[in-house]
PAZAPA-4460 file (N, C-alpha, C; in steps of 0.05 Angstrom, whole numbers, plus 32768, in hexadecimal, padded with zeros to 4 digits):
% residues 293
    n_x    n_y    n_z   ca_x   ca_y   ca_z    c_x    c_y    c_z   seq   type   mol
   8011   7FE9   8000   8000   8000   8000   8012   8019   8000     1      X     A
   8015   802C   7FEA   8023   8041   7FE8   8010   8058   7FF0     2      X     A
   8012   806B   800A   8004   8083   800B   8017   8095   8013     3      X     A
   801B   80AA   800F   8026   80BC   801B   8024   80C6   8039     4      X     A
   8035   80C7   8045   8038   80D1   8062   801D   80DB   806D     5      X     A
   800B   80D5   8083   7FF8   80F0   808A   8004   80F9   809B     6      X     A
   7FFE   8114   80A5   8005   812D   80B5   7FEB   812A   80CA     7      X     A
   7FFE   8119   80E2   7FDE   811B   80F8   7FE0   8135   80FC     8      X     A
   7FBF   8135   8103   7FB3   814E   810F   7FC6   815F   812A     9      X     A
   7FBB   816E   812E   7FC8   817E   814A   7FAD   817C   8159    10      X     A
   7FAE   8177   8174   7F90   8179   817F   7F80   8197   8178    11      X     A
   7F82   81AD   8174   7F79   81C5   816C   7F67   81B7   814F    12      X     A
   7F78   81A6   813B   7F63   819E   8127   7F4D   8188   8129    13      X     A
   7F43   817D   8141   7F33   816E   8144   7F1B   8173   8139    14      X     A
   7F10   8169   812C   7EE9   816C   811F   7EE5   817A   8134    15      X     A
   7ED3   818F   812C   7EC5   81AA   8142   7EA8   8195   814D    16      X     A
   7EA8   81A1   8166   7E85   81A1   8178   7E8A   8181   817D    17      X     A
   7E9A   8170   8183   7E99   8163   8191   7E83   8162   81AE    18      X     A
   7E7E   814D   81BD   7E72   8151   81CF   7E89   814A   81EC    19      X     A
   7E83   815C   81FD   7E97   815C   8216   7E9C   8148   821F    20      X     A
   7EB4   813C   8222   7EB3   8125   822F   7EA2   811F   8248    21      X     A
   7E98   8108   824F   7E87   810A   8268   7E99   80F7   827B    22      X     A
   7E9D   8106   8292   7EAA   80FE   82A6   7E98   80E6   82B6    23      X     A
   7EA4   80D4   82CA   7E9F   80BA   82DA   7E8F   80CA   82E6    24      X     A
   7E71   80C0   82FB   7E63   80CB   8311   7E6B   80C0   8329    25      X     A
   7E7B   80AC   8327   7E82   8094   8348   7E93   80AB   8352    26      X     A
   7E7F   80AE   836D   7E83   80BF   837D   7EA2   80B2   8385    27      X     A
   7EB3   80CC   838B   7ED4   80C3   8393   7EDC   80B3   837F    28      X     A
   7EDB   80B9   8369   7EE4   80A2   8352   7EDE   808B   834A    29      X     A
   7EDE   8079   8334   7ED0   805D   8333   7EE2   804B   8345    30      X     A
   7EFA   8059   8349   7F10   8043   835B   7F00   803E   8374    31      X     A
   7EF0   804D   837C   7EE2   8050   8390   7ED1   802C   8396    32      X     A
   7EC6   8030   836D   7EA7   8016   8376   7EBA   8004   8369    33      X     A
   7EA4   7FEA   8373   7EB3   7FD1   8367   7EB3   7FC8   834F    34      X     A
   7E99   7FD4   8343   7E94   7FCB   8328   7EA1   7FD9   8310    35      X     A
   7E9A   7FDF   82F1   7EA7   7FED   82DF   7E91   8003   82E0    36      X     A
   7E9D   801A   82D0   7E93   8032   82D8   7E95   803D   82B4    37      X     A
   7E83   8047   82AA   7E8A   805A   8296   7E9F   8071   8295    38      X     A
   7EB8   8068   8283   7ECA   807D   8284   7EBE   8097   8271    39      X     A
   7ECA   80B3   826F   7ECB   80C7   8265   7EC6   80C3   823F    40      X     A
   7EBB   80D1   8242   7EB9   80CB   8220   7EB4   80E3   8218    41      X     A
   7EC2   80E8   81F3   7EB7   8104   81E4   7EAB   80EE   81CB    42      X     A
   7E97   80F1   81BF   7E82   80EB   81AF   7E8C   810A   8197    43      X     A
   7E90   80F8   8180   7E90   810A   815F   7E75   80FF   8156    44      X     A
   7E67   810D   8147   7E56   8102   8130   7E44   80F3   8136    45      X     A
   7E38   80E4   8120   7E16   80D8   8125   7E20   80C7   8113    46      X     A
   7E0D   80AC   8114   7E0D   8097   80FE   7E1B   8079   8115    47      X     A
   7E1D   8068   80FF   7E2F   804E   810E   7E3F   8057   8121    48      X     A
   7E37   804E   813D   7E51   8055   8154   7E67   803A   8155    49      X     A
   7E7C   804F   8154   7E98   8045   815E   7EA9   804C   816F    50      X     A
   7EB0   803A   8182   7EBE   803D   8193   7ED9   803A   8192    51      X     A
   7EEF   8052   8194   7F08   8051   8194   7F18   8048   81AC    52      X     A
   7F21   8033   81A3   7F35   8031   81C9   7F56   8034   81C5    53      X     A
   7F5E   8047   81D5   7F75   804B   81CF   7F87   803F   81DD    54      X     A
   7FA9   803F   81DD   7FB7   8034   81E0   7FC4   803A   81F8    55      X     A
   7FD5   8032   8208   7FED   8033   8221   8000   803B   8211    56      X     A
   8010   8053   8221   7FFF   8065   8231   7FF7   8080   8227    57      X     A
   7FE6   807A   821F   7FD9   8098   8212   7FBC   80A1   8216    58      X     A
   7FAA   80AC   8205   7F93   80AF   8209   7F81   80A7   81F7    59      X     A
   7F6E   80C4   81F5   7F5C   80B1   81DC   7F63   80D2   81C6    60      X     A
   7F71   80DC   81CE   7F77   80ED   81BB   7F8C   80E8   81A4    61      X     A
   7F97   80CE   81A9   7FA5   80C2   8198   7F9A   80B8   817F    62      X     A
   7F76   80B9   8174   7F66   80B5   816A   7F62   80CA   815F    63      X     A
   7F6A   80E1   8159   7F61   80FD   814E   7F62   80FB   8130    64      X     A
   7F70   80EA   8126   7F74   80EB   810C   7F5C   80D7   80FF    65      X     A
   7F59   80C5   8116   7F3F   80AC   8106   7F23   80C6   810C    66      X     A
   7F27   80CF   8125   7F09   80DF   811D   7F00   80EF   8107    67      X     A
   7F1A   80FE   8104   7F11   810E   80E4   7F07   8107   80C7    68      X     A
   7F1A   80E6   80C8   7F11   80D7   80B8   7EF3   80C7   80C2    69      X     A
   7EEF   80C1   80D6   7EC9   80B5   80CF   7EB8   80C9   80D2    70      X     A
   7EC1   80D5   80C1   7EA5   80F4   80C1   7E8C   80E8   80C6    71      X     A
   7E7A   80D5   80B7   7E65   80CF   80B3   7E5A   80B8   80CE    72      X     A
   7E71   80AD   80E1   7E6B   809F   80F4   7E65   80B3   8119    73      X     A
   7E55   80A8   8129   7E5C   80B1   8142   7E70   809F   8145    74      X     A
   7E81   80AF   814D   7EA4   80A7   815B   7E9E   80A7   8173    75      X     A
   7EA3   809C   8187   7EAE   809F   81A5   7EC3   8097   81A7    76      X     A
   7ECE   80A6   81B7   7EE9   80A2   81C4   7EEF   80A7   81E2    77      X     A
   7EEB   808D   81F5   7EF3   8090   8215   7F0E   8096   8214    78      X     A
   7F14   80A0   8231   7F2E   809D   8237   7F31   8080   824E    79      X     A
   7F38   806E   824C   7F34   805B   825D   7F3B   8057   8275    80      X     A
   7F3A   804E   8283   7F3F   8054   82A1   7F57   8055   82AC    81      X     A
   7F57   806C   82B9   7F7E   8079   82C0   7F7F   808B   82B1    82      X     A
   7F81   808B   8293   7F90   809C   8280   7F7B   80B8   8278    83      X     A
   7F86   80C5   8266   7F7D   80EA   826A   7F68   80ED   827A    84      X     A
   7F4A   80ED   826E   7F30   80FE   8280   7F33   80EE   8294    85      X     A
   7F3C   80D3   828D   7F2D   80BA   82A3   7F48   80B8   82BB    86      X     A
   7F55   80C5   82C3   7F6D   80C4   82D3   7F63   80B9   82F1    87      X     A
   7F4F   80CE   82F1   7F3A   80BE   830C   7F32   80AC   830B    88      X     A
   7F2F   809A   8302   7F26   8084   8302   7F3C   806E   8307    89      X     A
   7F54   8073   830D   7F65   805E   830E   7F61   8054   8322    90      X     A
   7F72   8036   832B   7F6C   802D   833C   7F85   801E   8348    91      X     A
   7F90   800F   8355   7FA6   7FFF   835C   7FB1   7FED   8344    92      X     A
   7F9B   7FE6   832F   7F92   7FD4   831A   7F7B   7FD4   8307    93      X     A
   7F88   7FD3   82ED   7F71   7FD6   82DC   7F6F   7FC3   82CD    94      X     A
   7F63   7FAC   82D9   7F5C   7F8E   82C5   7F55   7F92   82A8    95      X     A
   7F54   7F8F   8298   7F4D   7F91   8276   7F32   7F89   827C    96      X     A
   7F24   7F6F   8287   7F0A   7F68   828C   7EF6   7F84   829D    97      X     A
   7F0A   7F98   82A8   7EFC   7FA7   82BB   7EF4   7FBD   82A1    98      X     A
   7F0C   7FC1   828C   7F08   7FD9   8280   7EF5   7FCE   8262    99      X     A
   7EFC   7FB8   8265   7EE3   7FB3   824D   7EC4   7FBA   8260   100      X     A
   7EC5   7FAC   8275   7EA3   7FB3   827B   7E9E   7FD4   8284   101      X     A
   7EBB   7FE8   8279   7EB7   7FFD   8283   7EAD   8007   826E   102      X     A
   7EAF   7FF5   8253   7EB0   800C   823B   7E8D   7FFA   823A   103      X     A
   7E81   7FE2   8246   7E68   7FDE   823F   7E5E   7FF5   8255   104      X     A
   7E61   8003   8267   7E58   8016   8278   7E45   8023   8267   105      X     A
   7E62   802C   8258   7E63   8045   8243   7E4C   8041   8231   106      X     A
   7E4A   8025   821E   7E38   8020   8211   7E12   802C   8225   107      X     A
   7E15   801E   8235   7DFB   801C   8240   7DF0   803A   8251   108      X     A
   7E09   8059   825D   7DFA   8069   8254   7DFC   807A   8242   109      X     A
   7E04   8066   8223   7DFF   807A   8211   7DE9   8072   8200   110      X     A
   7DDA   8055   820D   7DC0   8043   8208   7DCD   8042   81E6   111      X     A
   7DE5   802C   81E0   7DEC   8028   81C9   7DF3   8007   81CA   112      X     A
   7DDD   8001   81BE   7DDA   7FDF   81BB   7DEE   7FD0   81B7   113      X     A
   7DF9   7FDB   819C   7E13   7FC5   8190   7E26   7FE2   8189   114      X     A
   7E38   7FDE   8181   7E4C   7FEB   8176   7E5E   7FD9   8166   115      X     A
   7E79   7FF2   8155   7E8D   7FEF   8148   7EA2   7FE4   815D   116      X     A
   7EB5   7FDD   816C   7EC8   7FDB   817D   7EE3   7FDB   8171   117      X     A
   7EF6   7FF0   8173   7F0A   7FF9   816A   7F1E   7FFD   8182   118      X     A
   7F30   7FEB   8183   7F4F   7FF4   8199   7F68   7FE7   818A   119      X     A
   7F78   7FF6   8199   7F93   7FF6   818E   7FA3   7FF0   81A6   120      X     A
   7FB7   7FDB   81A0   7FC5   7FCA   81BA   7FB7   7FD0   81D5   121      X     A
   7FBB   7FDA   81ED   7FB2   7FDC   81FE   7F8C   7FD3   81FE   122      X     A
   7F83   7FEA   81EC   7F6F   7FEC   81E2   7F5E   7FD2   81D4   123      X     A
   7F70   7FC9   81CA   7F6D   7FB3   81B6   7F68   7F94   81C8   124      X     A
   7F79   7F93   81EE   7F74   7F81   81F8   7F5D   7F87   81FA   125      X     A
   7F57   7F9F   820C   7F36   7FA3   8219   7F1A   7FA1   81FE   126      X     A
   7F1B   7FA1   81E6   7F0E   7F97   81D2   7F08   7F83   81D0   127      X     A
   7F1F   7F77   81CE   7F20   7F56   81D3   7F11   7F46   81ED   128      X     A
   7F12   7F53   8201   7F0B   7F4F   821F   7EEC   7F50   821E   129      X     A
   7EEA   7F67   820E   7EC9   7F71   8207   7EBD   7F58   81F1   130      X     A
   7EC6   7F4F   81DD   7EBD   7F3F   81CD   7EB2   7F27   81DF   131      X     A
   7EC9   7F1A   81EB   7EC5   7F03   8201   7EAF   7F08   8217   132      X     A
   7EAE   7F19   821C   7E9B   7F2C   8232   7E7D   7F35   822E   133      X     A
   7E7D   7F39   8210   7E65   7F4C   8207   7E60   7F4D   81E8   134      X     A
   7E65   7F2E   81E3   7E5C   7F2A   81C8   7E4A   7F3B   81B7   135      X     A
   7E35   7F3D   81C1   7E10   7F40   81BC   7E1E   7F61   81B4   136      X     A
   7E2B   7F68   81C1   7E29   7F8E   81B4   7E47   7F8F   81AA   137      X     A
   7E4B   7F7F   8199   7E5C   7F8C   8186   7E54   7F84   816A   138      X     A
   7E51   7F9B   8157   7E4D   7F9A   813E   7E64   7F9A   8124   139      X     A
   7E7E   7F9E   8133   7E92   7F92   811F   7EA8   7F93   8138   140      X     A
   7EC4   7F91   812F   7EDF   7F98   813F   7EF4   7F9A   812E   141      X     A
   7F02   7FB5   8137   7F1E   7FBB   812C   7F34   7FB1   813D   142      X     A
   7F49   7FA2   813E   7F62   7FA4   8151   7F77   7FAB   813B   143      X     A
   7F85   7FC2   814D   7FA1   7FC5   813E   7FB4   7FC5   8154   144      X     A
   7FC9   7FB8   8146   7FE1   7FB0   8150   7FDC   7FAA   8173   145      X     A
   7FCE   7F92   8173   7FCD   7F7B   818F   7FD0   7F72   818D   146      X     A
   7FCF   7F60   81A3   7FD6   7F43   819A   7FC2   7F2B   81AE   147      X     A
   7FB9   7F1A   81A9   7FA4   7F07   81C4   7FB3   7EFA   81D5   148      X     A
   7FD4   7EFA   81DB   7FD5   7EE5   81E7   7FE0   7EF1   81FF   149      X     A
   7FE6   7EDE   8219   7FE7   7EF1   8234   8008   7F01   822D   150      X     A
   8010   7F07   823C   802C   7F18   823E   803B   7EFB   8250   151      X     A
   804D   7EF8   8248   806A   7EE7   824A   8075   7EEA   826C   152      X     A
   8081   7ED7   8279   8085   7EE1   828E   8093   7EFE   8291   153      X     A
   80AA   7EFB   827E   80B7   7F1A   827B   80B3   7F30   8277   154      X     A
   809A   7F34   826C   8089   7F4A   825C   8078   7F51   8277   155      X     A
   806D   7F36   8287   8062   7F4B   8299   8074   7F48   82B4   156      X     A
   808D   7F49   82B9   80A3   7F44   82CB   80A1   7F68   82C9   157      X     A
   80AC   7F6E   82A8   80B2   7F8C   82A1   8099   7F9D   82A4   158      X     A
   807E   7F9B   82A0   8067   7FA6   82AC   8067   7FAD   82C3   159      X     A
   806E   7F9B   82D8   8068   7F9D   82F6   807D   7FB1   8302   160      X     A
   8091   7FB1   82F2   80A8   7FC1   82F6   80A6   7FDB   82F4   161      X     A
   8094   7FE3   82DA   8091   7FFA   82D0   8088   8001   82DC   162      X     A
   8070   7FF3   82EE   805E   7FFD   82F5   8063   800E   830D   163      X     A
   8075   7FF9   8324   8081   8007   8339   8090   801E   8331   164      X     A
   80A8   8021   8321   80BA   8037   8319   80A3   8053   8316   165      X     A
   8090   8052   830A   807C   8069   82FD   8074   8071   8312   166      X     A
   8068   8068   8321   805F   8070   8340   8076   807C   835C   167      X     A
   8094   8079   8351   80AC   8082   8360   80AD   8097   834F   168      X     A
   80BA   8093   8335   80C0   80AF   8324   80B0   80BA   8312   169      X     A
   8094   80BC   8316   8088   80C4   82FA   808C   80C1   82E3   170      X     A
   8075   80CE   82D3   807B   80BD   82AD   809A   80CA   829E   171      X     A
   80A4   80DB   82B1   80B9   80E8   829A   80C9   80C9   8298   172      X     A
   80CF   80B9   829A   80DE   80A8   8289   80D5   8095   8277   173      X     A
   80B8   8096   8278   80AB   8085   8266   80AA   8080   8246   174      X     A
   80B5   80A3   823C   80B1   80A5   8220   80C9   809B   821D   175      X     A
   80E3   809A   8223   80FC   8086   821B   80F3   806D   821D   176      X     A
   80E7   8063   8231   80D8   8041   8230   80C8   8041   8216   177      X     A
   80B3   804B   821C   809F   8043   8201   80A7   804E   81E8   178      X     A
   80B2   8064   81DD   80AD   8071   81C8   80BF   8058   81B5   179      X     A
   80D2   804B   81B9   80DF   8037   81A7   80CE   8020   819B   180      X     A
   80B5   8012   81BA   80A9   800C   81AA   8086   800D   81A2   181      X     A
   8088   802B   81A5   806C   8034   819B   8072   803E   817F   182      X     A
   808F   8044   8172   808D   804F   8157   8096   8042   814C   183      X     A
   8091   803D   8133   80AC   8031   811D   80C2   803F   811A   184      X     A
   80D5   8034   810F   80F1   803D   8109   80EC   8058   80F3   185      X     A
   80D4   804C   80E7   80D1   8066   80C5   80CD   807F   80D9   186      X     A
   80B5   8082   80F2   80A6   8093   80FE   80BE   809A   8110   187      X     A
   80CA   8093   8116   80E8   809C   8134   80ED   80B0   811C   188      X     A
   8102   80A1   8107   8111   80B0   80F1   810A   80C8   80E2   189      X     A
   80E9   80C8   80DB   80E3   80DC   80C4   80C9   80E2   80CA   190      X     A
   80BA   80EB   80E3   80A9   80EC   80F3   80A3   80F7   810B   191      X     A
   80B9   8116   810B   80BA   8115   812B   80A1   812A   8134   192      X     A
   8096   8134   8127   8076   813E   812F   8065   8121   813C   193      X     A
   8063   8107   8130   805D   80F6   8142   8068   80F2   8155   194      X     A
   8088   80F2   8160   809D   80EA   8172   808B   80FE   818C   195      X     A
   8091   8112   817C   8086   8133   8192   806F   8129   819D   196      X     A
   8056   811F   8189   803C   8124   8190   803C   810C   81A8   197      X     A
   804A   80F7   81A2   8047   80D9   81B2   804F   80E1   81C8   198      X     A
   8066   80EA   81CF   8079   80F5   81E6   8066   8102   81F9   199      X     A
   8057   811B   81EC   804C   812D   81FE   8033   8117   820C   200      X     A
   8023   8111   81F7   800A   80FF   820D   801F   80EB   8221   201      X     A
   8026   80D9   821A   803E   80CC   8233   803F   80D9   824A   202      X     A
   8049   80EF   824E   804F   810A   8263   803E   810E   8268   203      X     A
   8025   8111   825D   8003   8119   8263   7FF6   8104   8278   204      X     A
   8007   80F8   8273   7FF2   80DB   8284   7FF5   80DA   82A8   205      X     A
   7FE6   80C9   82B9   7FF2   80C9   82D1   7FF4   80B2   82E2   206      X     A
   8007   80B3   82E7   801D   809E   82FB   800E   8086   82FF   207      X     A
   7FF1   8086   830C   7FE2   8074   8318   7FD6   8065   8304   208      X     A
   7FCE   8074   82F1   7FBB   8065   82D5   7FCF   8054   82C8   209      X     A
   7FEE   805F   82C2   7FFD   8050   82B8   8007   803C   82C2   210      X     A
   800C   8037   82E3   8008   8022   82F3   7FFB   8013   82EB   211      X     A
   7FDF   8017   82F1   7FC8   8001   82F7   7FBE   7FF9   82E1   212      X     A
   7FC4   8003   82C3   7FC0   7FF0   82AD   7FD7   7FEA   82A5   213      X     A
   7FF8   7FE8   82AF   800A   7FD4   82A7   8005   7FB8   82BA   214      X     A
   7FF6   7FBF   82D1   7FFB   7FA5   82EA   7FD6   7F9D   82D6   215      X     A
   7FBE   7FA7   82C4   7FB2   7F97   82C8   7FBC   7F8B   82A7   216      X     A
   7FCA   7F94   8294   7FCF   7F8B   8279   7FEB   7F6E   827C   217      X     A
   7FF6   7F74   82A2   8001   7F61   82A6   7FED   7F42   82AF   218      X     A
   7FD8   7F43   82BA   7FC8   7F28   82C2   7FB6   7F22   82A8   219      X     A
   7FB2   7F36   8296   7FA1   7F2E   827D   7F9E   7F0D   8274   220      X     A
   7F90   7EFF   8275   7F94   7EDB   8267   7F98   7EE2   8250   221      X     A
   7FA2   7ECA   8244   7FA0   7ECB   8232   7F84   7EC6   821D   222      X     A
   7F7E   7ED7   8202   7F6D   7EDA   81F8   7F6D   7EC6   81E0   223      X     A
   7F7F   7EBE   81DC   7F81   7EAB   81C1   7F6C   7E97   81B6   224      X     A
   7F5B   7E8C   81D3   7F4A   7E76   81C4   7F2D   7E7E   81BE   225      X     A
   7F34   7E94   81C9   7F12   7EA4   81C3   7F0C   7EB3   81A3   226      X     A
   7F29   7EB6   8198   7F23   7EC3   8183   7F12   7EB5   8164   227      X     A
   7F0F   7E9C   8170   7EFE   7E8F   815F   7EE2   7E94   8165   228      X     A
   7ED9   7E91   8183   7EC3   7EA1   8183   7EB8   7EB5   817B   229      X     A
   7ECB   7ECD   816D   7EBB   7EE4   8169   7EB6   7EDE   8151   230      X     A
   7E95   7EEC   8146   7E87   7EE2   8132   7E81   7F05   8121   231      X     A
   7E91   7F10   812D   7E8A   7F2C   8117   7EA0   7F37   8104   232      X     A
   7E99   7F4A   80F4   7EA8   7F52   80E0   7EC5   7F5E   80F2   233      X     A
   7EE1   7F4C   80F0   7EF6   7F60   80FF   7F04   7F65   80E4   234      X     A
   7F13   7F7F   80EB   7F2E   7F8E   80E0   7F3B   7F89   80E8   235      X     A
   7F57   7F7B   80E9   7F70   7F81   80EF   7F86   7F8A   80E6   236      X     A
   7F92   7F9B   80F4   7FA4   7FBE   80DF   7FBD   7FAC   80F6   237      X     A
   7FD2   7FB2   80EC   7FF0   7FB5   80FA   8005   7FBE   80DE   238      X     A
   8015   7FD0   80F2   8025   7FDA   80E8   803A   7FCB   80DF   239      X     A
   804C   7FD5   80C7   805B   7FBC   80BE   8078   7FB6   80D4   240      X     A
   807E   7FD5   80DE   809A   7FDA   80ED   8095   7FD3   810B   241      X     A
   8082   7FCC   8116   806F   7FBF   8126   8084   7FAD   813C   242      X     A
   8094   7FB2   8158   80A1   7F93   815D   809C   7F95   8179   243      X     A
   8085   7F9C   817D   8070   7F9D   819E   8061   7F7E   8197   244      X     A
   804F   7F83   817D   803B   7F7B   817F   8038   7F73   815E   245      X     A
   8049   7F6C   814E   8048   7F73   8132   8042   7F5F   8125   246      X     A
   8044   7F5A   8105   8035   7F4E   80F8   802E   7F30   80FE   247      X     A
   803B   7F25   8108   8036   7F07   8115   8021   7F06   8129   248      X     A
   801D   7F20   813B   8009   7F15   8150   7FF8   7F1D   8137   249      X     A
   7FEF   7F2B   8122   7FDD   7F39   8117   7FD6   7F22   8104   250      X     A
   7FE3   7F15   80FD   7FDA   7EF2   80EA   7FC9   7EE5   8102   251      X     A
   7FD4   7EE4   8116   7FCC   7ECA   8127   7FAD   7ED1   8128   252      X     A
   7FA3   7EEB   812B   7F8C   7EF0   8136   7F7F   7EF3   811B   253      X     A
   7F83   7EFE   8100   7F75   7EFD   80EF   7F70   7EE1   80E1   254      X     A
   7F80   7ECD   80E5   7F81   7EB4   80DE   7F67   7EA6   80F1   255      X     A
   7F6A   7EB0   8108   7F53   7E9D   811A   7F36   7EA6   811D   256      X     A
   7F38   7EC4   8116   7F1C   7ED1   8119   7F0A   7EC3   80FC   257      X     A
   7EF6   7EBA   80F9   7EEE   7EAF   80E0   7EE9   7EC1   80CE   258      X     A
   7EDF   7EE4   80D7   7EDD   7EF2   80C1   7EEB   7F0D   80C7   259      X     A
   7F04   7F03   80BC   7F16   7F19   80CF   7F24   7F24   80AC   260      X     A
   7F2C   7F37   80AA   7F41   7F51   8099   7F5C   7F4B   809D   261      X     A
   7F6D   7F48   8098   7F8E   7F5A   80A5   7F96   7F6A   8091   262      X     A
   7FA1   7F82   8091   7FAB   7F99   8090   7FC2   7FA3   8099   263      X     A
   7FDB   7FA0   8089   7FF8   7FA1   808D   8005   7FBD   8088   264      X     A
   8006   7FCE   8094   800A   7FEA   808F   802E   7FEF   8088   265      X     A
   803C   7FEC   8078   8057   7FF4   807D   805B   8018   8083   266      X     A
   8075   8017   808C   807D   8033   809B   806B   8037   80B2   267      X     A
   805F   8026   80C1   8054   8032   80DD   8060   801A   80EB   268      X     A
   8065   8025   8108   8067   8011   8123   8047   8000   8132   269      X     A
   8051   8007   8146   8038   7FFF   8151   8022   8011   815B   270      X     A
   8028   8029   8153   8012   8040   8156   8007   804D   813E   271      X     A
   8007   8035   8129   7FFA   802E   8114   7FE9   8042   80FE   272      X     A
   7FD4   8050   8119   7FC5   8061   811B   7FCB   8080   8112   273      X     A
   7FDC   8080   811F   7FFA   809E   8123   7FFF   80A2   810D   274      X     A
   8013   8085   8103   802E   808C   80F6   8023   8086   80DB   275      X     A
   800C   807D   80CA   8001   807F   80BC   7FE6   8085   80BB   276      X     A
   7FDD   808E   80BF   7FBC   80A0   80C0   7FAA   808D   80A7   277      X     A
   7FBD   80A1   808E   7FA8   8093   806C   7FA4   807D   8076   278      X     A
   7FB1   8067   8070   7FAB   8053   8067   7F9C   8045   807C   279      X     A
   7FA3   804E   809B   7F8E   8042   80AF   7F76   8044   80A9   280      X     A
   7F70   8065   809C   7F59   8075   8099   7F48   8060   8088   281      X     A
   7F59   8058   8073   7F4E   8051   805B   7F43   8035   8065   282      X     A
   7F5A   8026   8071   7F4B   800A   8077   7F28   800A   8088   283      X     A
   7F30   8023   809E   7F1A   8021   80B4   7F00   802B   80A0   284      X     A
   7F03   8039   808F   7EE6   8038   807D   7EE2   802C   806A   285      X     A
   7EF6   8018   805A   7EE8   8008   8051   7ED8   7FF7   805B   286      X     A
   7EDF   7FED   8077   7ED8   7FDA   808C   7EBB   7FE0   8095   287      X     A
   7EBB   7FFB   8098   7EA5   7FFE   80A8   7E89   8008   8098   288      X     A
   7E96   8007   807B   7E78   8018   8066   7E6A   8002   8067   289      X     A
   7E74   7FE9   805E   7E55   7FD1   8060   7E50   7FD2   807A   290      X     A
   7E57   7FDD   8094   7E48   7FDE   80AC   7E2E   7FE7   80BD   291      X     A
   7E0A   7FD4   80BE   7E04   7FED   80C1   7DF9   7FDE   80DE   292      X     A
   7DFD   7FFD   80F6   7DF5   7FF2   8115   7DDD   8008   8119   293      X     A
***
């Protein structure tokens, strides 16, 4: 696929009249109750709703560029629990099972039956969590660059780690951790308006949210045998420069889903989304025009 570079947005260019994000009501925070809680959400547009779930550690403003492109859809976009609006809401731990039934919260008070379900790694477990969880209301699924299977003893040895360090020194050392492998090599090299933009949300984030979803993306099960169960239309996008989560986990899952896409993006990493915009753009509407919810 040959497209030319896109130029993400700056948040100043976001689609106008959005609706305000709507903040948690659990009095003293949802950390407070035991159950899941509807996180913060800004709502674009009218038509097929889709739900954007974004990635660790960022927000849902990392989605600015897919909103512009589904003009014709309602977009939502939570911030999930811990990260930007939703910071209050963290908790000691944020199970993937807790934040999928956070984003069915979401569904039920926005009285929206089924939906699109759209996440990206982080994002992309709690989708997955939701499929297993809440079949009946999903009307298609996107995953880009995830993967189903649990994290390795080492992978979550280094989670638990992170987790403690972030809570001693805050996020300033996080963007040297992540930024190697949230970008591709093309996006480090010839990309640094992404480098900038990635960097700053990182720093935006806070200590406790980034804790409590590395300790809950560390107990995650593994998802692998469920992906035969899901019976709806999925997308799967991964970037080609991808070596978090890259084209191998992205076979395993399009191979097992029975009516699954894959979508191989060269010149992006694993923030897929970012570091190539077009061609994400392009895949997520071809996908979603035969869609109707």
């Amino acid at each position: 696929m040959s497209t030319p570079d896109p130029q993400p947005l700056a948040p100043e260019e976001a689609p106008p009249a959005p609706e305000e994000p709507e903040a948690p009501e659990t009095p003293g925070g949802p950390e407070a109750a035991a159950g899941p809680a509807a996180p913060p959400v800004t709502v674009y547009g009218e038509g097929t709703p889709v739900v954007l779930l974004h990635a660790f550690p960022l927000d849902s403003r990392m989605w600015l560029p897919q909103v512009e492109a589904l003009g014709g859809y309602q977009v939502l976009v939570p911030d999930l629990r811990g990260f930007g609006a939703a910071r209050a809401m963290a908790g000691d731990t944020s199970p993937i099972e807790l934040l999928a039934d956070d984003v069915a919260s979401l569904l039920d008070d926005r009285r929206l039956e089924r939906v699109v379900l759209c996440g990206l790694s982080m994002g992309g477990y709690v989708a997955l969590a939701f499929a297993g969880r809440h079949p009946e209301r999903l009307g298609g699924l996107v995953l880009l660059d995830t993967k189903a299977g649990a994290d390795s003893e080492a992978a979550r040895a280094e989670r638990l780690a992170i987790a403690d360090r972030v809570l001693v020194e805050g996020v300033g050392f996080m963007p040297e951790v992540m930024l190697p492998r949230l970008l591709g090599e093309t996006s480090r090299r010839e990309r640094p308006e992404v480098v900038e933009r990635v960097t700053e949300t990182i720093l935006d984030q806070d200590p406790r949210g980034i804790a409590a979803a590395q300790r809950g993306m560390a107990e995650r099960p593994d998802a692998t045998a469920s992906l035969a169960d899901i019976d709806v239309p999925t997308l799967v996008i991964v970037g080609a420069e991808d070596e978090l989560t890259g084209p191998g986990e992205a076979r395993t899952i399009a191979e097992a889903v029975r009516d699954a896409r894959l979508v191989q993006v060269p010149g992006a990493g694993h923030l897929v989304n970012l570091e190539q915009a077009a061609p994400v753009n392009e895949a997520l509407l071809d996908f979603l025009a035969p869609l109707w919810i």
